[in-house]
DRENDO-1510 file (C-alpha; in Angstrom, 1 decimal, always signed):
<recs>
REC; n; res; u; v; w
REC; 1; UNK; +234.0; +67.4; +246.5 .
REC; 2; UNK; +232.2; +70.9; +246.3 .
REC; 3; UNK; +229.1; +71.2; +248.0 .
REC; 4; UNK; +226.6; +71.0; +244.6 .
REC; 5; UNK; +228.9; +69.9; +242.4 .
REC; 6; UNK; +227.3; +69.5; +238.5 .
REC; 7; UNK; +229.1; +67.2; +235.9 .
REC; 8; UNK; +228.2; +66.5; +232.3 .
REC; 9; UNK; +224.8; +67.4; +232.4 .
REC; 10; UNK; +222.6; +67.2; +229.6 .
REC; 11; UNK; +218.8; +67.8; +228.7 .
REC; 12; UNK; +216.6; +67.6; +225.7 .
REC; 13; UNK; +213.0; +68.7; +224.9 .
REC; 14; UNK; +211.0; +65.7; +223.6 .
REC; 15; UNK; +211.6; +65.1; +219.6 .
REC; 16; UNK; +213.3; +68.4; +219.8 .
REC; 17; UNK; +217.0; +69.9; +220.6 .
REC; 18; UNK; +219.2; +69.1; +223.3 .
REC; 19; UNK; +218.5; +72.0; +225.9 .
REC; 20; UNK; +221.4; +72.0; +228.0 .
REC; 21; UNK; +224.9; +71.0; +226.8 .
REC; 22; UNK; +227.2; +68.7; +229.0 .
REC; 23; UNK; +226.9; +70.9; +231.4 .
REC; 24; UNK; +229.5; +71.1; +234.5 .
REC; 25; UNK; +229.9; +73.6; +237.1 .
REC; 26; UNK; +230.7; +73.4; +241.5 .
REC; 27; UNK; +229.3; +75.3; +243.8 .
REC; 28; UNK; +231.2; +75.5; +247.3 .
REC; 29; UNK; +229.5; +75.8; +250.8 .
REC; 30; UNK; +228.8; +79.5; +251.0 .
REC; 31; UNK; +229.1; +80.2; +247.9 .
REC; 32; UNK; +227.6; +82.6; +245.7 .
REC; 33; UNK; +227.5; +81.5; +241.4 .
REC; 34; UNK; +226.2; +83.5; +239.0 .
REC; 35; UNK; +224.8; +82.1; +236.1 .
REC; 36; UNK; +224.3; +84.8; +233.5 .
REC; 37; UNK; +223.1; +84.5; +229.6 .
REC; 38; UNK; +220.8; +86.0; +227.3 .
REC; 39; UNK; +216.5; +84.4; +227.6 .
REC; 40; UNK; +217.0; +81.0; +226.2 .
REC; 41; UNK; +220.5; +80.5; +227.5 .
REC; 42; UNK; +220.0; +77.5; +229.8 .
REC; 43; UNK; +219.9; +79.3; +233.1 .
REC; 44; UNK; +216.7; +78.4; +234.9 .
REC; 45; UNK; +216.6; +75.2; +233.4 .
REC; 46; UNK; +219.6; +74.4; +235.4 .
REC; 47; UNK; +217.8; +75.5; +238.4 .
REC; 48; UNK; +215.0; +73.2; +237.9 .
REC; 49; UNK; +217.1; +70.5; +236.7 .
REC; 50; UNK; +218.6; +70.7; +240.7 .
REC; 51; UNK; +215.6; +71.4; +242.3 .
REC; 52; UNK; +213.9; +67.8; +240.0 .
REC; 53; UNK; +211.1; +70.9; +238.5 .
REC; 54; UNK; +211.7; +70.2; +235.1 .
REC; 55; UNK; +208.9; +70.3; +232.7 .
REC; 56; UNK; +207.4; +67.0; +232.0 .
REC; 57; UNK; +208.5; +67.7; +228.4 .
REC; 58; UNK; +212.2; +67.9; +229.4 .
REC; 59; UNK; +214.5; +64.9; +230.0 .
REC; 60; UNK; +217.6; +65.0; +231.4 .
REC; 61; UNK; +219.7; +61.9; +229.3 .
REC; 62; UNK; +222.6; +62.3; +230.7 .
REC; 63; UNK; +225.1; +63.8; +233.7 .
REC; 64; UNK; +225.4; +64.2; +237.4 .
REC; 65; UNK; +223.8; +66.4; +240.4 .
REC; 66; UNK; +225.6; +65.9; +243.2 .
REC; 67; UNK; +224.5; +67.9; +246.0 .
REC; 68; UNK; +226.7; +67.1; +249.7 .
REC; 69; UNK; +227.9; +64.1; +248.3 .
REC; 70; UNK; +225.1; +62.5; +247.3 .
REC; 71; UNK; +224.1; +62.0; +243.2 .
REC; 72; UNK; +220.3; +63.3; +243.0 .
REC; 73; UNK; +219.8; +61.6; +239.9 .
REC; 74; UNK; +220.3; +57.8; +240.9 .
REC; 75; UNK; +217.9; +58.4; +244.0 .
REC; 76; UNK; +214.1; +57.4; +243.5 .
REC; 77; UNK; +211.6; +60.1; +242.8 .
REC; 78; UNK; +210.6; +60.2; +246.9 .
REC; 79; UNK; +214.2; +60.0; +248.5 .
REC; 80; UNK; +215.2; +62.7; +246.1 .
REC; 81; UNK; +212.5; +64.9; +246.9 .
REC; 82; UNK; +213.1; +64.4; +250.6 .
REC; 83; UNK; +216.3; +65.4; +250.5 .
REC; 84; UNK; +215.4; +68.0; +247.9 .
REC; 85; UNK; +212.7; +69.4; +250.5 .
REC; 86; UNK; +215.6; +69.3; +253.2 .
REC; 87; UNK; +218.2; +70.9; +251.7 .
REC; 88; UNK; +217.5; +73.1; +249.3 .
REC; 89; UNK; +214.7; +75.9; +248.4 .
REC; 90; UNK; +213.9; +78.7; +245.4 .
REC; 91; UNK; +213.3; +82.7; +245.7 .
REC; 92; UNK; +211.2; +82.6; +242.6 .
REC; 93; UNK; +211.1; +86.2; +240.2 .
REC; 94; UNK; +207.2; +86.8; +239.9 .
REC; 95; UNK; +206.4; +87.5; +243.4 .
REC; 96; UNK; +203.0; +88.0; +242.3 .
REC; 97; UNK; +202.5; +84.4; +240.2 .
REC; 98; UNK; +204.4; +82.3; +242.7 .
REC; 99; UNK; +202.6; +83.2; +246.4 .
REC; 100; UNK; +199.0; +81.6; +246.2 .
REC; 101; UNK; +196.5; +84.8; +246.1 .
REC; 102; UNK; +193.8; +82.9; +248.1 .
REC; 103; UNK; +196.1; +81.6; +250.8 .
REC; 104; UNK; +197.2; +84.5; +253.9 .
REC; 105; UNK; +200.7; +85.1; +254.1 .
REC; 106; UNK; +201.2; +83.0; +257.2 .
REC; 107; UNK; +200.6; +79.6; +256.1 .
REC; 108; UNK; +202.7; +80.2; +252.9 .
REC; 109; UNK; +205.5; +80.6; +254.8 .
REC; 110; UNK; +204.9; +77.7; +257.5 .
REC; 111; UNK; +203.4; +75.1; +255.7 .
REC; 112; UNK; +206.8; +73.7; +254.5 .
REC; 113; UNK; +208.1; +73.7; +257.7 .
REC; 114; UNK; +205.3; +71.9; +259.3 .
REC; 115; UNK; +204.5; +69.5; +256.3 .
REC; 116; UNK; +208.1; +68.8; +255.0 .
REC; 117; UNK; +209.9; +69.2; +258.4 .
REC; 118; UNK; +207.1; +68.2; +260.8 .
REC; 119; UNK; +207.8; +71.1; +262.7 .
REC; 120; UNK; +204.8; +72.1; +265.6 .
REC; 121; UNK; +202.5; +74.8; +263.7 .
REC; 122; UNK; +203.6; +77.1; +267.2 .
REC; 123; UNK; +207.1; +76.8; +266.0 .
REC; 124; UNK; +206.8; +77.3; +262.9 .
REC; 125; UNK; +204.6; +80.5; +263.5 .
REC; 126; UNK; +207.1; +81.7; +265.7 .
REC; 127; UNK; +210.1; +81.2; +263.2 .
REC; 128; UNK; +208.2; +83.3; +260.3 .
REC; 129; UNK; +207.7; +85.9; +262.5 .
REC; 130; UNK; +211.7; +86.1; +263.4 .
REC; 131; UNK; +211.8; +85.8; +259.4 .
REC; 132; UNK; +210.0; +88.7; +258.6 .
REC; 133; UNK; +212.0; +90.6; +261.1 .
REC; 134; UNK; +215.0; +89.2; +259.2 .
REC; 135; UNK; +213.7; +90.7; +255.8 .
REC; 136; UNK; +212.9; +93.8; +257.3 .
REC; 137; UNK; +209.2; +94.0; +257.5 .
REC; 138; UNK; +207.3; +96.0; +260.0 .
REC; 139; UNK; +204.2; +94.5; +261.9 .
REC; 140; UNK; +204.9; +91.3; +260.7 .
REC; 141; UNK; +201.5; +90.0; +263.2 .
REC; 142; UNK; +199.5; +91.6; +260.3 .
REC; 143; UNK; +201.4; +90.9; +257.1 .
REC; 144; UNK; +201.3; +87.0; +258.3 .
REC; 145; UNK; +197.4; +87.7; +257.8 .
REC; 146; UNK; +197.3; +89.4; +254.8 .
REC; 147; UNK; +196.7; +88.4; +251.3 .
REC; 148; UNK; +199.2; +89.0; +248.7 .
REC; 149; UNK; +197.1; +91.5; +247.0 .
REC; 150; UNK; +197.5; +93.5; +250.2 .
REC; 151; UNK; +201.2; +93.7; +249.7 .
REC; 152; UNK; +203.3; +95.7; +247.9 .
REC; 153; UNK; +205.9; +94.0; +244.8 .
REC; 154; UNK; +209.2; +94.7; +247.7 .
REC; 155; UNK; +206.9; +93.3; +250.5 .
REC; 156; UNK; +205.8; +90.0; +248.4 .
REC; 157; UNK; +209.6; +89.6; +247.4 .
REC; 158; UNK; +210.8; +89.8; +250.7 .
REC; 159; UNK; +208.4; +87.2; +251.6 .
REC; 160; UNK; +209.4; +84.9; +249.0 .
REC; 161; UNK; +213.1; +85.4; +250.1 .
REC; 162; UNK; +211.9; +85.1; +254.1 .
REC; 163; UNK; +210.3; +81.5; +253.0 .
REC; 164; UNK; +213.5; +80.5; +251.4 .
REC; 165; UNK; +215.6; +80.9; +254.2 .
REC; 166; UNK; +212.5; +79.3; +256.7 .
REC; 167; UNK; +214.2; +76.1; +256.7 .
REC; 168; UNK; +218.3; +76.8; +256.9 .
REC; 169; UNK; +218.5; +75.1; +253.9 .
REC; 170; UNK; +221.9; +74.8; +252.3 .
REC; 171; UNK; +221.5; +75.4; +248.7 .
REC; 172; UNK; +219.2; +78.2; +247.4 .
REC; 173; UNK; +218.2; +78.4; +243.5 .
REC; 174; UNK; +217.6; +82.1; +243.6 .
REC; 175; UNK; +215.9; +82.9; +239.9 .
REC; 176; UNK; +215.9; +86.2; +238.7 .
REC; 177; UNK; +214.4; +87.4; +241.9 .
REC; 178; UNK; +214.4; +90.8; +241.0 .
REC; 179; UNK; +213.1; +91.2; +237.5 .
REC; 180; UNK; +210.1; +92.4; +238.7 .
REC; 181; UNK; +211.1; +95.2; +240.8 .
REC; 182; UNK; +212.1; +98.9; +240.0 .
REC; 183; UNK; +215.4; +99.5; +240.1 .
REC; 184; UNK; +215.2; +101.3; +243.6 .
REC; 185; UNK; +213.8; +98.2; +245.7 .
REC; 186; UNK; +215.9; +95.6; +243.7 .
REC; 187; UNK; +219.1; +97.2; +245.2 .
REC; 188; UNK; +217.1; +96.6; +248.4 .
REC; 189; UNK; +216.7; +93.1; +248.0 .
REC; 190; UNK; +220.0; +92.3; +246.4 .
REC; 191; UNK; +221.6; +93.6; +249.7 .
REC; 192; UNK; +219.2; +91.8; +251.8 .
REC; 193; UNK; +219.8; +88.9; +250.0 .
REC; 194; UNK; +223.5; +88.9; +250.1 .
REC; 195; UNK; +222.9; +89.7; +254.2 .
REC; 196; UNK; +220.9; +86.7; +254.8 .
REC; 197; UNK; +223.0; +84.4; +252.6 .
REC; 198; UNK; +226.5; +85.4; +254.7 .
REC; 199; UNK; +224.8; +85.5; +258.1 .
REC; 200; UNK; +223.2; +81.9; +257.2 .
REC; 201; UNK; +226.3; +80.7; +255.3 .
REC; 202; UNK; +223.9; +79.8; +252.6 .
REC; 203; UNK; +225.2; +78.6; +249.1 .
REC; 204; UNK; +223.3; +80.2; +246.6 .
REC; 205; UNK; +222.7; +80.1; +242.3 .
REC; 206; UNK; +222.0; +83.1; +241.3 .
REC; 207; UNK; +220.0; +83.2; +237.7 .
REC; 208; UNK; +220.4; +86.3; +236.4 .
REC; 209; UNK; +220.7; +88.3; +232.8 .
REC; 210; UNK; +222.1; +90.9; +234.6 .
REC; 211; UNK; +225.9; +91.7; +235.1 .
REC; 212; UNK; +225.9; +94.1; +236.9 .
REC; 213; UNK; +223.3; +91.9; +239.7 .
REC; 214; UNK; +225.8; +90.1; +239.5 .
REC; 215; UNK; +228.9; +92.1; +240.2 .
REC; 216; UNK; +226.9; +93.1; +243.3 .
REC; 217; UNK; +226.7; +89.4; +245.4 .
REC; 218; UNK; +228.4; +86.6; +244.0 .
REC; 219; UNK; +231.8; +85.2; +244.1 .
REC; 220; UNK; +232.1; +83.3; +240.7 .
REC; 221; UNK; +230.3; +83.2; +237.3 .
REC; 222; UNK; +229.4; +81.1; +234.4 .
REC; 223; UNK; +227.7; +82.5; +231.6 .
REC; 224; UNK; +226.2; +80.3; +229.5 .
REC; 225; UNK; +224.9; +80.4; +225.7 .
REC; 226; UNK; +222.5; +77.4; +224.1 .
REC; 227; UNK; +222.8; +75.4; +227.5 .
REC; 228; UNK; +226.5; +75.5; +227.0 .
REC; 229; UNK; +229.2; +76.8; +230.0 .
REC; 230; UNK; +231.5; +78.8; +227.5 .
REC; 231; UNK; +233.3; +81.2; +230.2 .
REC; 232; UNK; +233.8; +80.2; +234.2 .
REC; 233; UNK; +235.3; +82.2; +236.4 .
REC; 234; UNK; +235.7; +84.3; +239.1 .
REC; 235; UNK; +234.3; +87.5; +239.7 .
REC; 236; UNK; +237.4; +89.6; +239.7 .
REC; 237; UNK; +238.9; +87.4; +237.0 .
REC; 238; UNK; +236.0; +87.8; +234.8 .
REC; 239; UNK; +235.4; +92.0; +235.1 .
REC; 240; UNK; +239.5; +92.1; +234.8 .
REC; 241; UNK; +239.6; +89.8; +231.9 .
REC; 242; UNK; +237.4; +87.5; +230.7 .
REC; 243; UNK; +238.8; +84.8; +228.2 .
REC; 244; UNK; +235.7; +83.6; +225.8 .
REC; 245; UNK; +234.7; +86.5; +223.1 .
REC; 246; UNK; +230.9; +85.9; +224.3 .
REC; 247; UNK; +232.1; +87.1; +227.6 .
REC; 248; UNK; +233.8; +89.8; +226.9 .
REC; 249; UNK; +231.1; +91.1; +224.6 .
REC; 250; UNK; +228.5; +90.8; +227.0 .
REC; 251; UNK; +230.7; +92.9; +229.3 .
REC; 252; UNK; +231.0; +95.2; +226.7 .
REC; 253; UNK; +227.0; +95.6; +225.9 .
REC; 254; UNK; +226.1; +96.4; +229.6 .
REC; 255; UNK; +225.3; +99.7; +229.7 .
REC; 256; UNK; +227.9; +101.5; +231.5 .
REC; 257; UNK; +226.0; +104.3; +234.1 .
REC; 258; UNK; +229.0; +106.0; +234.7 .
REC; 259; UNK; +229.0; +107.1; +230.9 .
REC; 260; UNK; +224.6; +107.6; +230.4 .
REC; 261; UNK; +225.3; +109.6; +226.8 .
REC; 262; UNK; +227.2; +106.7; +225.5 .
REC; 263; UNK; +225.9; +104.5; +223.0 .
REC; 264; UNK; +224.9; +100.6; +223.4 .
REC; 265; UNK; +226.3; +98.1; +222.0 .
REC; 266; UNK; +225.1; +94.9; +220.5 .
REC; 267; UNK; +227.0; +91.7; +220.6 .
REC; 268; UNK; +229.0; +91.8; +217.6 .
REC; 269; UNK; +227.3; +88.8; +214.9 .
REC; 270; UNK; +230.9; +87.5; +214.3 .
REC; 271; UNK; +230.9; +86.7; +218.1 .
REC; 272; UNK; +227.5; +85.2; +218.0 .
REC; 273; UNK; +228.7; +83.3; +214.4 .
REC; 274; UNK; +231.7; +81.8; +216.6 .
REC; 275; UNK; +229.9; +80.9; +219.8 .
REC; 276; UNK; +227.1; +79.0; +217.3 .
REC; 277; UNK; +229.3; +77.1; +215.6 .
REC; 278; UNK; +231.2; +75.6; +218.9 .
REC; 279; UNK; +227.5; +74.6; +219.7 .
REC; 280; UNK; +227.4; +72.9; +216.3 .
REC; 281; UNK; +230.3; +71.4; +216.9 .
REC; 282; UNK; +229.7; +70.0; +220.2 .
REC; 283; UNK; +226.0; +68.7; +219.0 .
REC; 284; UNK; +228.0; +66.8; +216.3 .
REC; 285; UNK; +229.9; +65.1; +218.5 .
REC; 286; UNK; +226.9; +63.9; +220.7 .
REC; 287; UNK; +224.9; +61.3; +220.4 .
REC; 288; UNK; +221.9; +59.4; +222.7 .
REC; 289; UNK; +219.9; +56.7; +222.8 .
</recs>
């Protein structure tokens, strides 16, 4: 069995749609998947749906999270956050929202490893500091006292990413972690990223909207439209050829920088008329409660 290994997954807003669509997908030890879409697709909700941070609005009625061979969803609520808290973490994309603005760096980095892991508060101060080395920040004594507001958007990111890795956990949810940042430091942290995840031999889901991210660290892809999986496969199989028509117009809409004069171009509405209607038809076929 894969390492996280997803099967049949579905979710549903309360008295509204069904969210995510039997949903299946394995992650190996190591590995980095993509999942790509358009906002709305499914993508984050899959991340929270691992991680048990799904709003209280959202119910998941159905499926499997397996995660090293053991089904998160038939564990109660306090086993599964133990081994949640263990095993697994999230690089969040708002650095700004997601670090505490009254709390110093320091603590925000430590406190899961002393709280969750029980780790001695020396320890753990001595592990962020070999973490912010890790992430390549300089006088890491006085970013550990700092505020967030001190920081810049790279610095807060690289945080983020050093208290994801604080741990070793095995599975990280990375989501959108670099939406927030110019184009110039998100090449930065997508390289750092992928250099962390291969020295730790960290798996990693990587939510993006962004192929070309993408193309840049992980080894296989699903894309996803209306909480539905319509294309998986590898990277080298997808950018060669990629079998669903969704696919291969979202390939064909990412803007090409080799070509800058060339025009864009939108998914065609025939694709978007074809993909609907296999979401139609799977819907018909479902049923619950």
């Amino acid at each position: 069995m894969s390492f996280l290994s997803i099967r049949n997954l579905s979710a549903v807003l309360e008295g509204g749609p069904r969210l995510l669509r039997s949903v299946s997908l394995d992650l190996a030890a190591g590995e980095v998947r993509g999942l790509v879409g358009e906002s709305g697709a499914g993508k984050s909700m899959i991340g929270k749906a691992i991680l048990g941070t799904l709003p209280r609005a959202v119910s998941i009625v159905e499926g499997e999270i397996w995660l090293d061979g053991v089904d998160l969803l038939r564990l109660p609520p306090a086993r599964r956050r133990q081994i949640i808290g263990a095993s697994a973490a999230l690089i969040p994309q708002d650095p700004l929202t997601a670090l505490n603005p009254s709390r110093r760096i320091g603590p925000q980095i430590t406190d899961r490893l002393v709280h969750i892991l029980g780790w001695p508060r020396a320890r753990a101060e001595a592990r962020a500091l070999d973490l912010l080395a890790e992430v390549q920040i300089d006088n890491a004594p006085r970013v550990l006292r700092s505020y967030p507001h001190e920081l810049s958007g790279g610095m807060r990111q690289r945080i983020l990413i050093a208290a994801a890795f604080a741990a070793e956990p095995k599975l990280i949810v990375a989501d959108e972690p670099t939406t927030a940042l110019d184009v110039t430091v998100q090449k930065q942290i997508l390289r750092l990223i992928k250099g962390m995840q291969e020295r730790h031999s960290t798996a990693i889901l990587f939510v993006t909207h962004d192929l070309g991210v993408v193309s840049k660290v992980c080894d296989h892809l699903s894309v996803l439209y209306q909480g539905k999986v319509v294309e998986d496969a590898p990277m080298r199989r997808f950018f060669a050829a990629p079998a669903h028509p969704y696919a291969r117009a979202l390939l064909a809409a990412t803007p090409q920088y080799t070509d800058p004069e060339g025009s864009l171009l939108p998914v065609p509405d025939a694709v978007i008329a074809q993909v609907r209607a296999e979401v139609a038809k799977a819907d018909a076929g479902w049923s619950h409660g």
